[in-house]
Every structure is written in C-alpha cells, then in structure tokens.
C-alpha positions as CSV (number, residue, x, y, z in Angstrom):
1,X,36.0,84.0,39.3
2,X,33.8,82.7,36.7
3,X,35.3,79.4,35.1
4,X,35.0,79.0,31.1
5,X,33.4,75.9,30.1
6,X,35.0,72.9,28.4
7,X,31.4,71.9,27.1
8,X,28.5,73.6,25.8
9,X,25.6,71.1,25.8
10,X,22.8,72.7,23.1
11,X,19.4,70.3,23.4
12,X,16.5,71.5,21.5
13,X,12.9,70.8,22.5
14,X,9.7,70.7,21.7
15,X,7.1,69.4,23.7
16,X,8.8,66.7,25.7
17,X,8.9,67.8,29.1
18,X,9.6,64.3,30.7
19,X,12.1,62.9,28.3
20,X,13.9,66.6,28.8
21,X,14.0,66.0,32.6
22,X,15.5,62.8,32.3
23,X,18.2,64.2,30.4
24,X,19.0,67.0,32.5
25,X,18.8,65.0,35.5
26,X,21.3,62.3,33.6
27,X,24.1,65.6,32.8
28,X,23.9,66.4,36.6
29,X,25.3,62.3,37.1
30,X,28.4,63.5,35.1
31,X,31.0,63.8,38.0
32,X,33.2,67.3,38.5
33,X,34.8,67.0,35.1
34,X,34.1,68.9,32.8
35,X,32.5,72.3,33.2
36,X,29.5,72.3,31.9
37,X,27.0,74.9,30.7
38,X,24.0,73.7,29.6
39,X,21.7,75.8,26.9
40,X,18.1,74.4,26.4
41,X,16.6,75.8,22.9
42,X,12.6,75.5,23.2
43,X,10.5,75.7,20.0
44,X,7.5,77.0,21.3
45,X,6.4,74.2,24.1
46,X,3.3,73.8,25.1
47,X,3.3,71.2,27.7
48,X,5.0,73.1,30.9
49,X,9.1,72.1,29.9
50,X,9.9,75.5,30.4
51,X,8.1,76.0,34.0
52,X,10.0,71.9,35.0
53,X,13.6,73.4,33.8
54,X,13.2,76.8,35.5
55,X,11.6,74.3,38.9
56,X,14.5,71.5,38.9
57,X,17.2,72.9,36.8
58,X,17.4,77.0,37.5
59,X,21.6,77.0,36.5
60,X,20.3,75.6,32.9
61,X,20.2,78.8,30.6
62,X,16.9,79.1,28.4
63,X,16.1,80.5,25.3
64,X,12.7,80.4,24.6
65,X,11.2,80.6,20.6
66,X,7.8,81.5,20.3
67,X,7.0,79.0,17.6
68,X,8.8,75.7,16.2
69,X,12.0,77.1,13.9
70,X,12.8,73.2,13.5
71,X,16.0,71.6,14.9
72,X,19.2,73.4,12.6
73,X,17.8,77.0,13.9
74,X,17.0,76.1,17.2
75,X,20.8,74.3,17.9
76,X,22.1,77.2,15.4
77,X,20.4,80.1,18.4
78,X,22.0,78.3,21.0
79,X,25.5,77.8,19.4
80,X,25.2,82.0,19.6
81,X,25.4,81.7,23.6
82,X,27.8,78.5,23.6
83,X,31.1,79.7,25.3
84,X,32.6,75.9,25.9
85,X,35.7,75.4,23.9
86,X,33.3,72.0,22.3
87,X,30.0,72.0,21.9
88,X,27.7,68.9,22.3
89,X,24.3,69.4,20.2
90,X,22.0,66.4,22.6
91,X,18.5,65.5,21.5
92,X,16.1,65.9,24.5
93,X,15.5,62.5,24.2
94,X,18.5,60.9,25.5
95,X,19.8,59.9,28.4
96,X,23.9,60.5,28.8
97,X,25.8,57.6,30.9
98,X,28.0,58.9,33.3
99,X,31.7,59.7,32.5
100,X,30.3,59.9,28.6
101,X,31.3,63.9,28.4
102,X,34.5,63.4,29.9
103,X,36.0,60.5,27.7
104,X,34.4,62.4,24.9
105,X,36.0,65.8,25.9
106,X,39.4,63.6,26.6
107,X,39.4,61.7,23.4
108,X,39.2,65.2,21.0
109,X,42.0,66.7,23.7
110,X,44.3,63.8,22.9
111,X,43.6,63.6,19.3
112,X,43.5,66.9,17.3
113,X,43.1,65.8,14.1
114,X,39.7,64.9,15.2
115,X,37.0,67.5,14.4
116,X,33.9,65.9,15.8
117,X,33.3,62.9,17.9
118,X,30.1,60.7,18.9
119,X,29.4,58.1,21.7
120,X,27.8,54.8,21.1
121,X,24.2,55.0,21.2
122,X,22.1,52.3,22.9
123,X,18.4,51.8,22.8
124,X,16.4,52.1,26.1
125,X,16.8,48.2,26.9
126,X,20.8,48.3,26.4
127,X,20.5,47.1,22.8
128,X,22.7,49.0,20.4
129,X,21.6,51.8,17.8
130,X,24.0,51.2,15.2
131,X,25.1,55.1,14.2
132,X,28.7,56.1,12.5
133,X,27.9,55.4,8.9
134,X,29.7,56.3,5.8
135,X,28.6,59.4,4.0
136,X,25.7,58.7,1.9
137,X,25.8,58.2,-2.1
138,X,22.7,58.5,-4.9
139,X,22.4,55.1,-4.0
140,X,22.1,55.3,-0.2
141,X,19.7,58.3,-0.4
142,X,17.6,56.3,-2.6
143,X,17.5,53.1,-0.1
144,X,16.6,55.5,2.7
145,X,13.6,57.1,1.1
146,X,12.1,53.6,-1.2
147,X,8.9,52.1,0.8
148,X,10.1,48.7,1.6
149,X,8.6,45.6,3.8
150,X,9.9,45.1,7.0
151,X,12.0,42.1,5.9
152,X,14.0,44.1,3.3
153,X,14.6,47.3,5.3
154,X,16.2,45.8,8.0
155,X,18.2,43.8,5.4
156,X,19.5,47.1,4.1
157,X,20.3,48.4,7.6
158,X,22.3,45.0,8.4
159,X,24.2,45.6,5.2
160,X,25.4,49.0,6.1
161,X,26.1,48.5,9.6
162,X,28.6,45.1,8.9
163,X,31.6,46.6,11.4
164,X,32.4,46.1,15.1
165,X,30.7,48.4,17.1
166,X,32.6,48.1,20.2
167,X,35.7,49.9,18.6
168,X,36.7,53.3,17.6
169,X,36.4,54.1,14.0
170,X,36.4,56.3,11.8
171,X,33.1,57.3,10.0
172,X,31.7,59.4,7.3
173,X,28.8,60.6,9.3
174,X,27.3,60.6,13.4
175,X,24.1,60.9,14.6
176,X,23.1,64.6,15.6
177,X,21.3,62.9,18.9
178,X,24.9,63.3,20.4
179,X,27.9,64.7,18.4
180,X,30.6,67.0,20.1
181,X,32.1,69.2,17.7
182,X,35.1,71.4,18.4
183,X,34.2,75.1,18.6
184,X,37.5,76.0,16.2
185,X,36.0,73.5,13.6
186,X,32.7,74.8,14.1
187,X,33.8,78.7,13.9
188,X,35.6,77.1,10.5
189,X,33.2,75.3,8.6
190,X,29.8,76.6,9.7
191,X,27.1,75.3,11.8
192,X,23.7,74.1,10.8
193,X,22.4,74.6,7.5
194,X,19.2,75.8,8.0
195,X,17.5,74.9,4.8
196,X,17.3,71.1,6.9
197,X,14.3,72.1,8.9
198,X,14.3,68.5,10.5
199,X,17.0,65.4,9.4
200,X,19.7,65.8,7.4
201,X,21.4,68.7,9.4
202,X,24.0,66.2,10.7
203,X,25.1,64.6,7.7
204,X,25.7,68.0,6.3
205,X,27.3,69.1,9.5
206,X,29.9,66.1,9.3
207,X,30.3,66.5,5.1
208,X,31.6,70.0,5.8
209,X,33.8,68.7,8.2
210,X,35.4,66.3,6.1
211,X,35.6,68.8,3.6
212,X,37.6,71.1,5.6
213,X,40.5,68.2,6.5
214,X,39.4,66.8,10.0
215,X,37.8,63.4,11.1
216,X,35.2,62.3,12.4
217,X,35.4,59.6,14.9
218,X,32.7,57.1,16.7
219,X,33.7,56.5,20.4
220,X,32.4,53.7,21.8
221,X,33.6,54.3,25.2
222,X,31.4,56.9,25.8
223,X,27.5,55.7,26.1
224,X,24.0,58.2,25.1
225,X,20.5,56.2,25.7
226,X,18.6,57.4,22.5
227,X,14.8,56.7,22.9
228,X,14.2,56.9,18.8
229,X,11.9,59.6,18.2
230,X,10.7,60.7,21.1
231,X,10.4,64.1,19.9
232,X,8.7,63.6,16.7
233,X,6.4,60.3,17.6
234,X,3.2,60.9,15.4
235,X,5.2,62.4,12.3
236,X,6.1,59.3,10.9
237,X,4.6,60.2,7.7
238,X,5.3,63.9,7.4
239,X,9.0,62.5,8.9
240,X,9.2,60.3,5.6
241,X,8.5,63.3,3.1
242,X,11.4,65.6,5.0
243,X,13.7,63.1,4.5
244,X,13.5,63.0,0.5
245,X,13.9,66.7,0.7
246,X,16.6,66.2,3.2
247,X,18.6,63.6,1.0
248,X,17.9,65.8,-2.1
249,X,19.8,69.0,-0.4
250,X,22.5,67.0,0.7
251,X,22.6,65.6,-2.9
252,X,22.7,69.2,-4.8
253,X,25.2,70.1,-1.8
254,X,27.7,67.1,-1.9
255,X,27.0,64.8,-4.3
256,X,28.2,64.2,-8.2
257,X,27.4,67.1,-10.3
258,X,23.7,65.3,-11.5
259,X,23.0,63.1,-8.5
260,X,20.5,66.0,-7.2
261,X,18.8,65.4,-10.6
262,X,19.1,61.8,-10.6
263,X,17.6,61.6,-6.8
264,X,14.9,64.0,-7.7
265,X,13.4,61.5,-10.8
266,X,13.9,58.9,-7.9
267,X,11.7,60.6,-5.2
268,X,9.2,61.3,-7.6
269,X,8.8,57.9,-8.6
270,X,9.0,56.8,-4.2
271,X,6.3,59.5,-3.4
272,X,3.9,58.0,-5.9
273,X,4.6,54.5,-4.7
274,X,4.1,55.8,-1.0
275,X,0.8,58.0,-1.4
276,X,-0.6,55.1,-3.1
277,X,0.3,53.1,-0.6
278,X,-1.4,55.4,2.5
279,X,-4.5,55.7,0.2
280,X,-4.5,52.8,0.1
281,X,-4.3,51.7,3.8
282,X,-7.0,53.9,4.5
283,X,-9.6,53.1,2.1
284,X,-8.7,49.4,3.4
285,X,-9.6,51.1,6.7
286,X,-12.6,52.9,6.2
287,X,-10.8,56.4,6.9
288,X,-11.5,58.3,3.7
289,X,-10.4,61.2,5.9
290,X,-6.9,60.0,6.4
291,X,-6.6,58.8,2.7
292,X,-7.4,62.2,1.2
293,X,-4.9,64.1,3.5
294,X,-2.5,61.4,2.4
295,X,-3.6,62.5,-1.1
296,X,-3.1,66.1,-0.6
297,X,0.8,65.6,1.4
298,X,2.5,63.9,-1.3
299,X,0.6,65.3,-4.3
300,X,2.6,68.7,-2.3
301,X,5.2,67.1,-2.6
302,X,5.9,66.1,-5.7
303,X,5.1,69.3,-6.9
304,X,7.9,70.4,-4.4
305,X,10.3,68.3,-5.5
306,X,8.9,69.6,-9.8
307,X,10.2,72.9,-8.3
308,X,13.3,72.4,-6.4
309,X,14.9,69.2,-8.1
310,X,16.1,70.1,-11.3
311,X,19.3,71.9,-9.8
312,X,22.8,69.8,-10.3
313,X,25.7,70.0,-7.7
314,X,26.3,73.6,-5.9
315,X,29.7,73.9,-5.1
C-alpha cells in the first residue's frame, strides 16, 4: 500500500550536477521520519545532472524542461506533482542537516497558525546566513539595489539583521533556499508568481501569506548549508538588474499606492550610477568589450524600467 507523503521536496536546477548530488545525498541522511517524495525540476541541464540523478538517485521523480523557465516556473511545475501534505521548495545548492525535515514538519504540526516555516541557514564553514527579515519597504528595496562600497553594504546588512538568531521568531519574509509551506496555505494563496523569473519569488510568496492571516516563522532548530549562489555564479551583474525589476514588482504588488513609482525614479537613477560604474571598470581594464556589453545591459534596462515603472499599487 502506497504511503502519502508528509513532505514534498521541489529543487530546481540548472546546471549544477555536483552541488545537486550533495543535496540528494544529504535528504537520504534524514532518518525514517518523514516520508519523503522528492521532485527535481531541471531547466534544461547541460552538464549530465539528469544522467547522476537517474545513476544514484532512481526513486527521485524528474521533470525535465527543455530550456531554462527560471526558478518560480520550474518550483510552480513541480508543486503540480507535489502530493505531501507540505511542500519544501530547496535550492540545489544546499546541503539539509539531519533531523532538519522532521523538526520542521513537527514544528507546523504543533503550531497551525503557522503557514510557512524556514530553518537557519549556515554558510559552508558553520558561519550563519542571517535570513528571516521583515517585509521589505520603498526604503529597503532601494538599499538592496544602490551600488555601495563594501564597508557600507555590510553596514546595511548588520542593521537589518540586529536580533538573536538562535531563537524562533517571527518574520516578514524567509529565504526561498529552504521554506516549507503548508499545501492548504499554498492551495489558498497561490504559489509562485511567475512574472519573478529569478529573486523576489519568495518575498512574494510570504507577503501573500501574511496577507491571507497566517505566520511565518524562522526555526532555528532545524539547520540548511546554503552555498550562496551556486547556481547562478557568473550572473553577478545580470543578478543585480533582476533584482531592481524584482523589488519593483513586489513594490506595484504590495507596497503604498505610489511606492512602484517612487522605486522606479530610484532604479533609474541606481542603473545609471552602476553602468557607469562597469564602464568604467573596464575601460580601467582595457576590456572595451566588456564595457560596451555593460553599456548595452543597463541602457536595456532603463528603458525597461521607462516602460514598466509608471504603474502605482495593484491590488
């Protein structure tokens, strides 16, 4: 007799065969408790993750996309064959400490008020990743997307991670690398928005939860290695012009009734600051190749954000 699963783990890849193997191999670590069914999503891999999974990992179900859809698709395909009664959307580049599932799966059992719940993240030496942050304002979507030096950034990080990370709290938002949602909350509210091709998606996700009445709780109890990025090394610049469209949707979707305006002026003003910046670096550099590509992606984007910024709130 087929047994229904507590958990449906979604990971999406693309193109990180190793890091996915180490994740797999860290869910088979989990003990008995809970079932488990296990759903990779791949965008269209190239370097043999499909042929390893089907090799090491032949109960792991596979749906395979021709082509990169980006993540909110992807996780959004594989929440169609998710039968667990929660659903754990897992970057392929983390590794899950054992027992993590369960306390997570035990923690939403014994609290059901609680719509969605995230472990502590760690970085790959044990160090923490701060992640459970309040929902973003005009002013926090501005921080995120500003070019700053090194210095000030991680003075902006420090001032919005100032709480004790070795308790359970409460939060506004949690990391997409590893957030359980109840399947109820997400047959109620939704799941990914798809207009976030890459970032965003989970801030969204947890807005809409709030929204709806439930929390949204950081568990420190349970423990995800995140290696930062290892799915998108390489993007770093092309990463940092998705995010201002990213913060401008969730502006137009949540925010004050002109903050999608407001933003937009904002990002205008950061993408001029940060093509002139990349120009910059590589004329310093001698690569007139790089500085006119630079040239090209944000002069795109500013005349994306010309077309698609002008809108107030939606709902």
């Amino acid at each position: 007799m087929m047994v229904s699963p507590d958990v449906s783990i979604i990971i999406v890849n693309w193109n990180t065969r190793q890091l996915l193997h180490d994740c797999l191999q860290s869910l088979c670590h989990q003990g008995s408790p809970p079932v488990l069914q296990i759903i990779v999503v791949d965008n269209g891999s190239t370097d043999g993750s499909l042929e390893m999974v089907a090799a090491h990992y032949p109960s792991v179900e596979v749906i395979a996309n021709g082509r990169n859809l980006g993540f909110s698709k992807a996780n959004n395909i594989g929440f169609t064959q998710a039968s667990g009664r929660h659903v754990f959307f897992l970057n392929s580049d983390t590794v899950v400490q054992p027992q993590a599932i369960e306390r997570l799966v035990q923690y939403l059992d014994h609290h059901p008020e609680v719509g969605a719940v995230g472990p502590q993240l760690l970085n790959e030496d044990g160090t923490l990743q701060p992640s459970g942050r309040p929902l973003p304002g005009l002013r926090d979507a501005w921080r995120a997307i500003i070019p700053l030096s090194s210095a000030r950034r991680t003075q902006v990080k420090s001032d919005l991670e100032k709480r004790n990370y070795s308790e359970n709290a409460q939060v506004g938002e949690l990391s997409g690398a590893a957030l359980m949602v109840r399947r109820s909350v997400l047959d109620q509210v939704g799941i990914f928005d798809e207009v976030f091709f890459f970032l965003g998606e989970d801030i969204d996700l947890c807005w809409r939860i709030h929204k709806a009445g439930w929390q949204v709780v950081y568990l420190p109890a349970a423990r995800v290695v995140h290696l930062w990025g290892g799915s998108s090394q390489g993007l770093s610049e092309k990463n940092s012009l998705l995010a201002q469209r990213a913060y401008l949707r969730l502006m137009q979707k949540h925010g004050r009734v002109m903050d999608g305006v407001w933003f937009t002026i904002l990002a205008l003003a950061a993408t001029i600051l940060k093509g002139v910046k990349r120009m910059t670096t590589g004329l310093i550099r001698g690569n007139l190749s790089a500085a006119g590509d630079s040239l090209q992606s944000h002069l795109r984007e500013m005349f994306w954000l010309l077309r698609n910024g002008w809108r107030g709130r939606e709902n």
